[in-house]
N, C-alpha and C positions, 0 to 999 in steps of 0.2 A: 533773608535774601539767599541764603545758601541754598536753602529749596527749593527755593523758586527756580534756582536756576537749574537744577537737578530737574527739573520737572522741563524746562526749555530744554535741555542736553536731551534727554525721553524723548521729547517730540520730533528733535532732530533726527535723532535713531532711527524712527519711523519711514524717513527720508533716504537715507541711503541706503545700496544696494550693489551687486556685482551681479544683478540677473540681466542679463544681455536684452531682456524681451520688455522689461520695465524700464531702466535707466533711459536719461532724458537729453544728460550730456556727462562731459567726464572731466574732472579737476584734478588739480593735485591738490591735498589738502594742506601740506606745507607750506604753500605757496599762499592758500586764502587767509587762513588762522592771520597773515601780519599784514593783510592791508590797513594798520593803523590808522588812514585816509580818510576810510567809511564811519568810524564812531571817533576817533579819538582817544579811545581806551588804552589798557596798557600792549605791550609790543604783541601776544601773540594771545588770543582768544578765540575758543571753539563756535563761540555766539556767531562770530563772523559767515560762518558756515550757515549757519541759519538765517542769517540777512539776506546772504548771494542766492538760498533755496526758494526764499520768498520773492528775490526779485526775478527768479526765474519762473516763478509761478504767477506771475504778475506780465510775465514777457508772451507766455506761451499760454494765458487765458485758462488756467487749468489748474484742479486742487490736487494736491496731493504727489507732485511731480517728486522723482525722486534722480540721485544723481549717482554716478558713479566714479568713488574718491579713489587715489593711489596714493598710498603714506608712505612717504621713509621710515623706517624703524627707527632710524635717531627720532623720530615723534614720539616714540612712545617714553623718553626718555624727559625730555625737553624741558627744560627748568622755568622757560618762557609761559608754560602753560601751569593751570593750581594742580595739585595733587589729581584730584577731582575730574580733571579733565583730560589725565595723562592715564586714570582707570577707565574710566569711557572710551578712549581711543581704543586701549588693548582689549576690551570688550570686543568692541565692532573688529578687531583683528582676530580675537578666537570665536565669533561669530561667521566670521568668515563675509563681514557687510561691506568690506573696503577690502585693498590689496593692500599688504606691507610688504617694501623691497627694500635691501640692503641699498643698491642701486638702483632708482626709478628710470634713471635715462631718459628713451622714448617711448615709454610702458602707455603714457597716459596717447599719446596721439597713434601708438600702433593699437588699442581700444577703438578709437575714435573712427582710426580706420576699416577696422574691420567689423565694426556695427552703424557707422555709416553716424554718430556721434557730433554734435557741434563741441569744441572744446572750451572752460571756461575759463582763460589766462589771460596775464598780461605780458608772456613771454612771445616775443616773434616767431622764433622756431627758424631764423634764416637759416641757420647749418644743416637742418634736415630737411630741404625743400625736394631735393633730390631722391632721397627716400619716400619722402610722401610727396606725392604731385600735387594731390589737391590741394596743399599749404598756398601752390599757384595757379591754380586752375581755381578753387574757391576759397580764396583767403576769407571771406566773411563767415568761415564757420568757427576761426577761431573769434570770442569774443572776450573783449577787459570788464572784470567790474571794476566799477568808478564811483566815486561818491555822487547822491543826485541827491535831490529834495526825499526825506521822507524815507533814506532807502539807497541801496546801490541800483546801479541800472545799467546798462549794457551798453560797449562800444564798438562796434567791430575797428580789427586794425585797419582794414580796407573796404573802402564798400558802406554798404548803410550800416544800422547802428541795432539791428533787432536781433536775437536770437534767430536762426533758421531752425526750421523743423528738421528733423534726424533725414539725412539724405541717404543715399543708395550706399546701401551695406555691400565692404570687398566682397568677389568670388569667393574668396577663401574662407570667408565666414560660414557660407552655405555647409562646405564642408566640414570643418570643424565645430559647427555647434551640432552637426547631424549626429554627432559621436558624444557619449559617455568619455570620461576622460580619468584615469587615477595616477594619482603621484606615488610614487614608492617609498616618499618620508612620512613615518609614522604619524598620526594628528594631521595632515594637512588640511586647514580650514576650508582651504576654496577647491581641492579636488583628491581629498580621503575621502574614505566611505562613510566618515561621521565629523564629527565638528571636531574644532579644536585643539591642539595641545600644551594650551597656556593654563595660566591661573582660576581663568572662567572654567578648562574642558568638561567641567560638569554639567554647569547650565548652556553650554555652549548651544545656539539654534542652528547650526550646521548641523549640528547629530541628528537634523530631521530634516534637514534640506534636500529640497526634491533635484535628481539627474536633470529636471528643465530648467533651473533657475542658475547653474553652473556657468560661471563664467570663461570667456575665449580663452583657449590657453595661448601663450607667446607663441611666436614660432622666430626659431634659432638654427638660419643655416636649413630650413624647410622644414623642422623637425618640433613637432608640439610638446611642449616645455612649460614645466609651472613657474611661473615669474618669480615666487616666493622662494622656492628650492635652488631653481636652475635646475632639476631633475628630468632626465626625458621620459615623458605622459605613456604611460599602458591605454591601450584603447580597451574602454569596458561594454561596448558594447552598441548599439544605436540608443540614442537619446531621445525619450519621448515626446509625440508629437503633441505641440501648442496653439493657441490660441489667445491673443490678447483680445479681453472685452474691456468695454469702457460701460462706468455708469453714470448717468445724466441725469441732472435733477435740475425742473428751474430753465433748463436751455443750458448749464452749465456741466462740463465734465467732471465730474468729484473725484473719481480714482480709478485706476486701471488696475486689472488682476488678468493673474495668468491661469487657461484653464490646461490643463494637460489629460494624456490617456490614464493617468494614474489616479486619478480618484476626482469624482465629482467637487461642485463646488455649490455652495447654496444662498443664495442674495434673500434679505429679506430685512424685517424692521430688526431684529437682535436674533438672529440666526442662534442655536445653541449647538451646530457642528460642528468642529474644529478646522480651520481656514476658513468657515463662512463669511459673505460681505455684509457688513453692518450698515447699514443705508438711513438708522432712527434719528442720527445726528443732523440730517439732511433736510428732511419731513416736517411739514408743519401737521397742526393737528389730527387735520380730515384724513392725509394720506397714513397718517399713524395707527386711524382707527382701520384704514381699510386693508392695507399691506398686514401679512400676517411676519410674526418672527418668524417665519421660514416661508417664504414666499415662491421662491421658483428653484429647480434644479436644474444647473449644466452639467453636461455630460461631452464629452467628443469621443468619438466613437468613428473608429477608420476615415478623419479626417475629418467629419462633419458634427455639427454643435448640434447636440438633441436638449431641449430644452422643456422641463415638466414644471405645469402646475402643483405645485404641492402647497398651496394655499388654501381659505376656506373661501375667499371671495373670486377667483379667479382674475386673469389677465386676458391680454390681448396680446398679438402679434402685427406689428406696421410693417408692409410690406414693401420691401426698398424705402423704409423710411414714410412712406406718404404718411402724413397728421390727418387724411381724409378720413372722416367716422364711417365714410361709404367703406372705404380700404380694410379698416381695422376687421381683423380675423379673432373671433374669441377664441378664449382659450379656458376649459371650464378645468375645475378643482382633476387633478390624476391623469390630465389627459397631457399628451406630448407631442410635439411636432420640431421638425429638423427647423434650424433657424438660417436661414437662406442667406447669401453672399451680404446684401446691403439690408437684410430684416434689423426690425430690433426689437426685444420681447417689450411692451409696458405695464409696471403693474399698478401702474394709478398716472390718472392725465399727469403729464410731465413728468412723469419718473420712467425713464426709460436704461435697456441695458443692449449693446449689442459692439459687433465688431470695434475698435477702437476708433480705426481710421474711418467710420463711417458716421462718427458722433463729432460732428464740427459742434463750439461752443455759440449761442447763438442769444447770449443775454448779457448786459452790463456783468463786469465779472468783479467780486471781492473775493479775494484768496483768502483759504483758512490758515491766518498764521502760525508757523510754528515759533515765530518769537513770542505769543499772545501771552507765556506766563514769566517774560526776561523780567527782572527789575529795570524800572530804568533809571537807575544810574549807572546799570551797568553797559548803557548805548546812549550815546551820545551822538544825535544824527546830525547833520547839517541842514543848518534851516534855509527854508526855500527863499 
């Protein structure tokens, strides 16, 4: 059982993030780990995180959603959690995948607000309505998980009971995510020049983390500040320009990635580039023979997505979308064409990749769980 669950903690990992352009909504993970409610397990368990992930991927019709956590450092300590799951924390801390704060305060809804974030709590927040307006102009973006059949499911405190999709990100965001950001405490995971400076900082995956996936820095008194330090932020320079694509397989969205000016990205059935999209899990057999392991290259290049064949069998281009075979523009092996506002490249009927927001889901949806290898004894759901 111990492995298993190591292998369910892995798949969580996979899940969280502090890249502004990917997160879906933002937690405190303090707060999730003890909703004892949803399984009945013991007081504080990391699985829990993985329940509320699934039922957000289940809320928002979409695989592979990822969230973004705010941890007190008393977490990393916590006697409530095994050995096991107090090493994995401090991981994803010298990875730089969560925030650790001595004091989280209103770390988690001043995110929320400046990427425009639904929040996932069962706390009110009345005392800081005043600071954040939208607590009452859109109370429904905070949501409770709750125990349901099968699963947590979502309440809002006010208002209906669904997740909303990420609303209108503050002005301020604009400007603060356009900047490079450095902290001046040595190892800072979420804004040093490399990863870490815990127990991991060897293997730490900050030491390769891209200037676009850098999360908001605080701001204190107007002044951009690393949440972790309380240090005031060196500006490093402009922050490379992004682009989120989504890929679609089936009618359903699988996973979003971010493309940046910094180096191409390459989708195909087992890509063998480093950051490539792996799409073979996805495929059934005919698309498996037809899609090559390296199927298509994105590039952005002064704002605009150039997308190349580098397949043997070639693709197509849907232009705005139309599924008319009149529509479809081929696209033969080395050739490249810019990918247009609402385009979307396909490299086999229903395997499609294009802008994020332009890939609505449009098929009965199973999520790919990340609980699929828990034991279960170790979840204890409530039966419907």
């Amino acid at each position: 059982m111990r492995f298993e669950i190591s292998k369910v903690l892995d798949a969580i990992e996979g899940r969280v993030c502090t890249d502004p352009s990917l997160a879906r909504a933002v937690l405190d993970l303090a707060e999730i780990i003890r909703y004892q409610d949803i399984d009945g397990g013991r007081p504080a368990s990391l699985l829990r995180l993985g329940m509320v992930i699934d039922a957000l991927s289940r809320e928002l019709e979409e695989d592979s959603v990822q969230v973004y956590a705010i941890v007190h450092r008393a977490l990393l300590s916590d006697a409530d959690l095994t050995s096991n799951e107090r090493m994995v924390v401090r991981r994803w801390a010298d990875d730089g995948l969560v925030e650790v704060l001595d004091n989280p305060g209103d770390r988690m809804l001043e995110v929320a607000d400046l990427l425009g974030l639904p929040v996932l709590s069962r706390v009110r927040f009345d005392g800081l309505r005043g600071r954040f307006p939208w607590l009452v102009e859109r109370p429904g973006r905070v949501v409770a998980p709750v125990p349901g059949a099968g699963g947590p499911v979502f309440i809002a405190h006010v208002g209906g009971g669904h997740v909303p999709v990420a609303g209108k990100r503050s002005p301020t965001e604009a400007k603060l995510l356009a900047r490079q950001w450095r902290c001046p405490e040595s190892g800072c995971a979420l804004f040093g020049s490399g990863g870490g400076g815990g127990a991991f900082a060897d293997l730490a995956g900050g030491a390769d983390r891209s200037p676009a996936a850098q999360p908001p820095p605080s701001l204190r008194n107007g002044v951009p500040t690393c949440p972790r330090h309380g240090a005031r932020l060196g500006d490093a320079g402009p922050r490379p320009r992004t682009e989120v694509l989504a890929v679609r397989v089936g009618g359903l969205v699988r996973r979003r990635f971010v493309l940046s000016e910094e180096q191409p990205v390459v989708a195909g059935r087992a890509p063998e580039q480093e950051g490539g999209i792996m799409l073979g899990q996805w495929l059934n057999d005919e698309a498996r023979r037809w899609i090559s392991r390296g199927h298509v290259r994105f590039e952005l290049r002064v704002g605009e997505v150039i997308v190349t064949d580098v397949s043997t069998n070639g693709s197509g281009i849907r232009p705005a979308g139309s599924m008319a075979e009149a529509d479809r523009i081929a696209l033969t092996p080395q050739q490249s064409r810019v990918l247009g506002e609402n385009d979307m490249i396909e490299l086999y009927p229903g395997v499609q990749i294009g802008r994020a927001e332009e890939l609505p889901t449009g098929a009965p949806f199973t999520p790919t769980s990340v609980m699929a290898e828990a034991p279960t004894m170790a979840m204890r759901l409530p039966r419907p």
